[in-house]
Biotite code that builds the C-alpha atoms (Angstrom):
import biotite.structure as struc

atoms = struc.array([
    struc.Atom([9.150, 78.703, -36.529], chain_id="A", res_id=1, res_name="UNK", atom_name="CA", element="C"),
    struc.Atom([8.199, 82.212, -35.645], chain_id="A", res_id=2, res_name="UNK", atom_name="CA", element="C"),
    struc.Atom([9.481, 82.965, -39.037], chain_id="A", res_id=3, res_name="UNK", atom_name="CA", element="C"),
    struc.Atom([6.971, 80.662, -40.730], chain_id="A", res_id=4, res_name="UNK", atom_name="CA", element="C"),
    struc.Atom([3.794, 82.064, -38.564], chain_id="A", res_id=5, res_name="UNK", atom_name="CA", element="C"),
    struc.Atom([4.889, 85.424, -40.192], chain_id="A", res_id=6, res_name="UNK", atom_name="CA", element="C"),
    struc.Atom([5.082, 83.596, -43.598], chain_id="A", res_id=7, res_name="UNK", atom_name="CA", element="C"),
    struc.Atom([1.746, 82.314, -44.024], chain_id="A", res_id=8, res_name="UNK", atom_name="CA", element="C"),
    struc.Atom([-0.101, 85.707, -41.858], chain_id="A", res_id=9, res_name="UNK", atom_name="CA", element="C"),
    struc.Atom([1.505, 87.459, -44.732], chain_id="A", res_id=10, res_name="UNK", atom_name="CA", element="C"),
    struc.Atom([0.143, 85.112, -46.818], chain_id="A", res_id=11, res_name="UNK", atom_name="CA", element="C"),
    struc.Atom([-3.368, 84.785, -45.638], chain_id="A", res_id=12, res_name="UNK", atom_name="CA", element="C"),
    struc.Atom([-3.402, 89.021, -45.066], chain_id="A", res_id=13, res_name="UNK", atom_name="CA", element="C"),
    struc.Atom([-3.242, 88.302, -48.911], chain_id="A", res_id=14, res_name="UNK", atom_name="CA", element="C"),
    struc.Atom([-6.818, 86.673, -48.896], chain_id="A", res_id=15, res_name="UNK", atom_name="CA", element="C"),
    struc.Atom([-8.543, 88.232, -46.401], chain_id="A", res_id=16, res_name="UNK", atom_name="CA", element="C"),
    struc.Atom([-7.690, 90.531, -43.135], chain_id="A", res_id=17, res_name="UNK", atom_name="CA", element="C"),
    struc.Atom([-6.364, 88.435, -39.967], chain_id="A", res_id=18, res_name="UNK", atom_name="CA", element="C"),
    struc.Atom([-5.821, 89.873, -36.882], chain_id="A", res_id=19, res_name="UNK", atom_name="CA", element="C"),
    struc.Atom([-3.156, 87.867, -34.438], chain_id="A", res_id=20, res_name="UNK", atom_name="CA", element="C"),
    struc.Atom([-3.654, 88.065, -30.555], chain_id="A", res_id=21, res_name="UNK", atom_name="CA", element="C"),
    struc.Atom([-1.538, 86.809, -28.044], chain_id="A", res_id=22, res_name="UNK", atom_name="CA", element="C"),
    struc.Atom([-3.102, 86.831, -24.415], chain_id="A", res_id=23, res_name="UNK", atom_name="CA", element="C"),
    struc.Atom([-1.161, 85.194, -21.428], chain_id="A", res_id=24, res_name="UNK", atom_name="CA", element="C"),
    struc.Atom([-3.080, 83.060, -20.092], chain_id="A", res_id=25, res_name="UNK", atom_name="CA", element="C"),
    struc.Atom([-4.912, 84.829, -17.794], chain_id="A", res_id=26, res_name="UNK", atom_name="CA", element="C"),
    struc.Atom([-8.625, 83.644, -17.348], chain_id="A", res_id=27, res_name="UNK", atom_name="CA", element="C"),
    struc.Atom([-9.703, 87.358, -16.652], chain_id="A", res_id=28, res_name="UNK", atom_name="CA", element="C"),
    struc.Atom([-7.864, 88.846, -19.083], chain_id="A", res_id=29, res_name="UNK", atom_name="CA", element="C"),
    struc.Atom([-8.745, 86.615, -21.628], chain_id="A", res_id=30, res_name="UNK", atom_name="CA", element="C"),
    struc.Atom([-12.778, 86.673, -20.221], chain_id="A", res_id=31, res_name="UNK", atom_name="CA", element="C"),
    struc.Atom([-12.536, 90.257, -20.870], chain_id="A", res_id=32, res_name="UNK", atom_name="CA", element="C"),
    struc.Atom([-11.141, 89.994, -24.223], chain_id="A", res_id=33, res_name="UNK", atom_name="CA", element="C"),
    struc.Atom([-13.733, 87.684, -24.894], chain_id="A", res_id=34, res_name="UNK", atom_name="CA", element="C"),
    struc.Atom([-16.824, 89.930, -23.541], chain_id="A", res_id=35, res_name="UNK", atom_name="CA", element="C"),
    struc.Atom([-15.252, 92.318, -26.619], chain_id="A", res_id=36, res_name="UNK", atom_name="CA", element="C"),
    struc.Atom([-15.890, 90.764, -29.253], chain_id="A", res_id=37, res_name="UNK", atom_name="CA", element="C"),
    struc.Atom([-18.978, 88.272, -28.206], chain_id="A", res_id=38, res_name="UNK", atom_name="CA", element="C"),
    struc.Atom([-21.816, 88.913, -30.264], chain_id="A", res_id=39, res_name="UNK", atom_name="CA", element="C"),
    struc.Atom([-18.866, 90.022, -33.332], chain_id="A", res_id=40, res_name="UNK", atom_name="CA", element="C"),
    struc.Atom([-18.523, 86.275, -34.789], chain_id="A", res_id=41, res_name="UNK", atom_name="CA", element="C"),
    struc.Atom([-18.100, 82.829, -33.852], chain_id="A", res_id=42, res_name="UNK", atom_name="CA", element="C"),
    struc.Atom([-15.443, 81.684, -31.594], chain_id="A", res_id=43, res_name="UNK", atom_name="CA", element="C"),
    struc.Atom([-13.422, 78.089, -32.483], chain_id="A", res_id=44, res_name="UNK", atom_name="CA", element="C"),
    struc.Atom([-11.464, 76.560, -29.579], chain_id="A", res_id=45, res_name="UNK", atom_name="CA", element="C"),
    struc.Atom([-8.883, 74.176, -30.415], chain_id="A", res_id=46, res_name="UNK", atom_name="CA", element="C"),
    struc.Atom([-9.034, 71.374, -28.279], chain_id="A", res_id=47, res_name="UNK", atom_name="CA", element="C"),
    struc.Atom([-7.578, 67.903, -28.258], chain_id="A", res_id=48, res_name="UNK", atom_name="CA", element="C"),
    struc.Atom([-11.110, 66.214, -27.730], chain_id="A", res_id=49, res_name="UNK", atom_name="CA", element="C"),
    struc.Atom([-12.754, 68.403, -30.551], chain_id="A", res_id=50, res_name="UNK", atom_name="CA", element="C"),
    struc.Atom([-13.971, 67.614, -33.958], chain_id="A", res_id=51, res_name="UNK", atom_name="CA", element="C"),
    struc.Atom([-11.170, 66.522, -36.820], chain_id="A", res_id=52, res_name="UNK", atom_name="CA", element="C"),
    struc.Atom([-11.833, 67.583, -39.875], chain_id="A", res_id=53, res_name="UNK", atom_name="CA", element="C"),
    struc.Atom([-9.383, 67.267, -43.045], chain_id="A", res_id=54, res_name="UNK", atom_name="CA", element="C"),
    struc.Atom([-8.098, 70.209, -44.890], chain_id="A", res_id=55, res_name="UNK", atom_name="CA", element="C"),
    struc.Atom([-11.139, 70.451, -47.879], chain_id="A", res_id=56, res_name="UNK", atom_name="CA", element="C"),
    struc.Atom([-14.009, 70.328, -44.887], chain_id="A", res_id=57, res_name="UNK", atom_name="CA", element="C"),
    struc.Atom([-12.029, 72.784, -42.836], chain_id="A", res_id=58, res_name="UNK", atom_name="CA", element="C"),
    struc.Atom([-12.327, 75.120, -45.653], chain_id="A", res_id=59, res_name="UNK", atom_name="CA", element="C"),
    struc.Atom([-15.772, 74.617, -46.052], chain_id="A", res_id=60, res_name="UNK", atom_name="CA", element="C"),
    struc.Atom([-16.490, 75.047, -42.801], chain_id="A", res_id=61, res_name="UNK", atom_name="CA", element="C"),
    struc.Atom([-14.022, 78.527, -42.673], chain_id="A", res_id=62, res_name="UNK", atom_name="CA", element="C"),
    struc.Atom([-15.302, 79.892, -45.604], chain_id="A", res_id=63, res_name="UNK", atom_name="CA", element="C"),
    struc.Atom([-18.982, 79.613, -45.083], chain_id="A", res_id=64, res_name="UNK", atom_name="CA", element="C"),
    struc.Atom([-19.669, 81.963, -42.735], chain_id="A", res_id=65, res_name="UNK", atom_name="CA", element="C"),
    struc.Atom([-19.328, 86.020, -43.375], chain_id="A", res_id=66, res_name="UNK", atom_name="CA", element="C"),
    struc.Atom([-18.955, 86.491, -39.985], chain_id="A", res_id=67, res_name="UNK", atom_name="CA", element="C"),
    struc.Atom([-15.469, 87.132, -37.910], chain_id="A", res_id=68, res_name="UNK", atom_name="CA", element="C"),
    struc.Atom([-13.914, 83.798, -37.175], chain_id="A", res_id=69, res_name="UNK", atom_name="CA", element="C"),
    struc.Atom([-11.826, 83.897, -33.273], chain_id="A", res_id=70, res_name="UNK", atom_name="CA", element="C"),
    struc.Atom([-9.975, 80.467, -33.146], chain_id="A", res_id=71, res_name="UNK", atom_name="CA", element="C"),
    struc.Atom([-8.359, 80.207, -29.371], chain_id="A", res_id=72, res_name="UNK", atom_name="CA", element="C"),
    struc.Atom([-5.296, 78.484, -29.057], chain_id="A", res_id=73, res_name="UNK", atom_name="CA", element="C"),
    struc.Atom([-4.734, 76.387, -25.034], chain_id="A", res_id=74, res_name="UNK", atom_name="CA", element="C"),
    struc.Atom([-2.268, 75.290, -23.635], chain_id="A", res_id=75, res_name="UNK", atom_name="CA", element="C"),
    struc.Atom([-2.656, 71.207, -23.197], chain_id="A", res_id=76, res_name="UNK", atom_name="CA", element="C"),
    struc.Atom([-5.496, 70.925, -20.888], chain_id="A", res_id=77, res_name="UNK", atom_name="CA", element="C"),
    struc.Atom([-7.805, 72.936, -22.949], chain_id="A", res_id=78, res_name="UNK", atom_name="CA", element="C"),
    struc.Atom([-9.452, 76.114, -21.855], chain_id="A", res_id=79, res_name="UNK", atom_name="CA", element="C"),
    struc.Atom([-8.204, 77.978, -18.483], chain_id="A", res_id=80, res_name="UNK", atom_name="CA", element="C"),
    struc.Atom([-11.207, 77.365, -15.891], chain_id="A", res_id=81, res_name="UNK", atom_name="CA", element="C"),
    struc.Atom([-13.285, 80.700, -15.536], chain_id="A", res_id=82, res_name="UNK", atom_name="CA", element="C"),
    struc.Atom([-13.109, 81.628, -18.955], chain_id="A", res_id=83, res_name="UNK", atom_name="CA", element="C"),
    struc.Atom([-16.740, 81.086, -20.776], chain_id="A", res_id=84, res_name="UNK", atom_name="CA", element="C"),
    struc.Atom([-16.317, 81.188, -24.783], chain_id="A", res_id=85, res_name="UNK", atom_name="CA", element="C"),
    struc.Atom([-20.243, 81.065, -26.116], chain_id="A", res_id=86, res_name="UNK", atom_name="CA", element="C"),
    struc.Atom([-21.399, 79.586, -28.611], chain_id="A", res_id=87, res_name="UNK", atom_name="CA", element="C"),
    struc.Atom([-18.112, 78.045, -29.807], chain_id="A", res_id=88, res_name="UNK", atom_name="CA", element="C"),
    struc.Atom([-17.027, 74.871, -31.682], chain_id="A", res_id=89, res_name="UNK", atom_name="CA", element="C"),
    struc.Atom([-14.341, 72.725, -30.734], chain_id="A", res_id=90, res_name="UNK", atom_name="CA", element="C"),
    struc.Atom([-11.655, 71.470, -33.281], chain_id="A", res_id=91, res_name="UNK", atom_name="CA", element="C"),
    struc.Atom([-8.311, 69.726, -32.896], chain_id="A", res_id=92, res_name="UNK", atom_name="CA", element="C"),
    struc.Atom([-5.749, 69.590, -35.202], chain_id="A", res_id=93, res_name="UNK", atom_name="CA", element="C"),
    struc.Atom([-4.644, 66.634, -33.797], chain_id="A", res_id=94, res_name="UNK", atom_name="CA", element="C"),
    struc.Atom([-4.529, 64.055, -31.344], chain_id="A", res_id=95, res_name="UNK", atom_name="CA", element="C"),
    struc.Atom([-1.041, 64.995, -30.447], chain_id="A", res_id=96, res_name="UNK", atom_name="CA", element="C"),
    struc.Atom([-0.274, 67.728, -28.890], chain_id="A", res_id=97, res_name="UNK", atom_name="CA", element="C"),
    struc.Atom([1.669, 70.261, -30.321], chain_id="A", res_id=98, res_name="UNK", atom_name="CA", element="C"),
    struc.Atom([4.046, 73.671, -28.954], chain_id="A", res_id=99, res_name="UNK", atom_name="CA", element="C"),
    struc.Atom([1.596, 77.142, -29.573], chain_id="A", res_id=100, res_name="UNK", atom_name="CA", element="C"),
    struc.Atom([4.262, 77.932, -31.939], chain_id="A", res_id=101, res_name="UNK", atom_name="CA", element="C"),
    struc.Atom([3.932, 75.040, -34.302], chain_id="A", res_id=102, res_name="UNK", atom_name="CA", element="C"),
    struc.Atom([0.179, 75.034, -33.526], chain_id="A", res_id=103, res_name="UNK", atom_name="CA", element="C"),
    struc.Atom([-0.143, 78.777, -35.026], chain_id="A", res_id=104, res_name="UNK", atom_name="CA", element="C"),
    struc.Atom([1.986, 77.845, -37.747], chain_id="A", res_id=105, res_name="UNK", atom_name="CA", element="C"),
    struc.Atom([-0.544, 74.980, -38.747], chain_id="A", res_id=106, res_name="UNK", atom_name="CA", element="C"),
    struc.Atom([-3.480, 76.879, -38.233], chain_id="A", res_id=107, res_name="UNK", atom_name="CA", element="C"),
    struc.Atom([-2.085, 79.725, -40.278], chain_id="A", res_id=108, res_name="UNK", atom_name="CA", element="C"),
    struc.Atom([-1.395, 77.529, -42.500], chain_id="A", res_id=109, res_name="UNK", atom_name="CA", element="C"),
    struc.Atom([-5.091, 75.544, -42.911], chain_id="A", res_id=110, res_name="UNK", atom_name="CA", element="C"),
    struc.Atom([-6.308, 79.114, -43.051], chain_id="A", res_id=111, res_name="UNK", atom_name="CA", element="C"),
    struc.Atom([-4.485, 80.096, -45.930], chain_id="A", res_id=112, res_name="UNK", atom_name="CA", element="C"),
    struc.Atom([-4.708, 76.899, -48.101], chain_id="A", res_id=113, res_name="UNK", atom_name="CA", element="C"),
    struc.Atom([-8.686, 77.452, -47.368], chain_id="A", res_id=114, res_name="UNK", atom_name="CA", element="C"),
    struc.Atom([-8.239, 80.992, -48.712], chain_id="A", res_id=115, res_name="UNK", atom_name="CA", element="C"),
    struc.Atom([-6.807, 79.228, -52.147], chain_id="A", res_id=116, res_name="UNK", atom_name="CA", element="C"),
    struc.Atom([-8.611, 76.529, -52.352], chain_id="A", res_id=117, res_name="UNK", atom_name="CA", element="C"),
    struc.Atom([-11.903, 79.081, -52.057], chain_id="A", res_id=118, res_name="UNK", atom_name="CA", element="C"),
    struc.Atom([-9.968, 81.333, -54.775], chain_id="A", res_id=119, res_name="UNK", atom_name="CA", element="C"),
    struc.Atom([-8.816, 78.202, -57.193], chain_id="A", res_id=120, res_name="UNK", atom_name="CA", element="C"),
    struc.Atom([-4.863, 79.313, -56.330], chain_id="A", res_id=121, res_name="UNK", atom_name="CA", element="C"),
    struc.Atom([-3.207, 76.025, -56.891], chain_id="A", res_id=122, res_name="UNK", atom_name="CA", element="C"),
    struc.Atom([-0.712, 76.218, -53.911], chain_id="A", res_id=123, res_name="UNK", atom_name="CA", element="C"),
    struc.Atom([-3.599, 73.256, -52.512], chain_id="A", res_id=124, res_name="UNK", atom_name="CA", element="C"),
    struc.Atom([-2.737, 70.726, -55.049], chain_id="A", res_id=125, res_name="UNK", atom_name="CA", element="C"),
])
């Protein structure tokens, strides 16, 4: 699977620049990661009780913005207690839950088949 994440960040790297972190979930080092870049772009928590959206509205929504995009990956419960992410939007992928590894490779994924389908590459069709 690991293989795959690499696939599509190579991919997406393609289309625009994407940074991947991986904090342990700690709440204060995550906080502090988050103080860093607050105020930098928007931050989108996935999150089993957050908005679905299908793949053409998730582009939309990705591409509309100029500003840095920081999507946070949880573990099932959602975000750790202590750990304050403003001014973010919640999104699920699903209502199942899925491994962090197949979740990144999803995500990855939706991000680069936005990056086409704002560029007209057919790999959407």
């Amino acid at each position: 699977m690991e293989g795959l994440a690499q696939e599509f960040h190579k991919r997406l790297n393609r289309l625009w620049p994407v940074n991947l972190v991986i904090l342990k979930e700690n709440p204060k080092e995550i906080q502090r990661w988050v103080d860093q870049h607050q105020g930098r772009g928007l931050f989108l928590s996935l999150d089993p009780a957050g908005k679905t959206m299908d793949s053409n509205e998730f582009a939309r929504w990705v591409t509309q913005s100029s500003q840095d995009l920081y999507l946070c990956a949880w573990g099932a419960r959602g975000p750790l207690p202590g750990v304050d992410l403003p001014n973010s939007r919640k999104i699920s992928l699903s209502p199942m839950t899925f491994s962090h590894e197949l979740a990144r490779v999803v995500l990855l994924e939706q991000l680069y088949r936005s990056g086409a389908i704002l560029k007209g590459h057919p790999y959407p069709k």
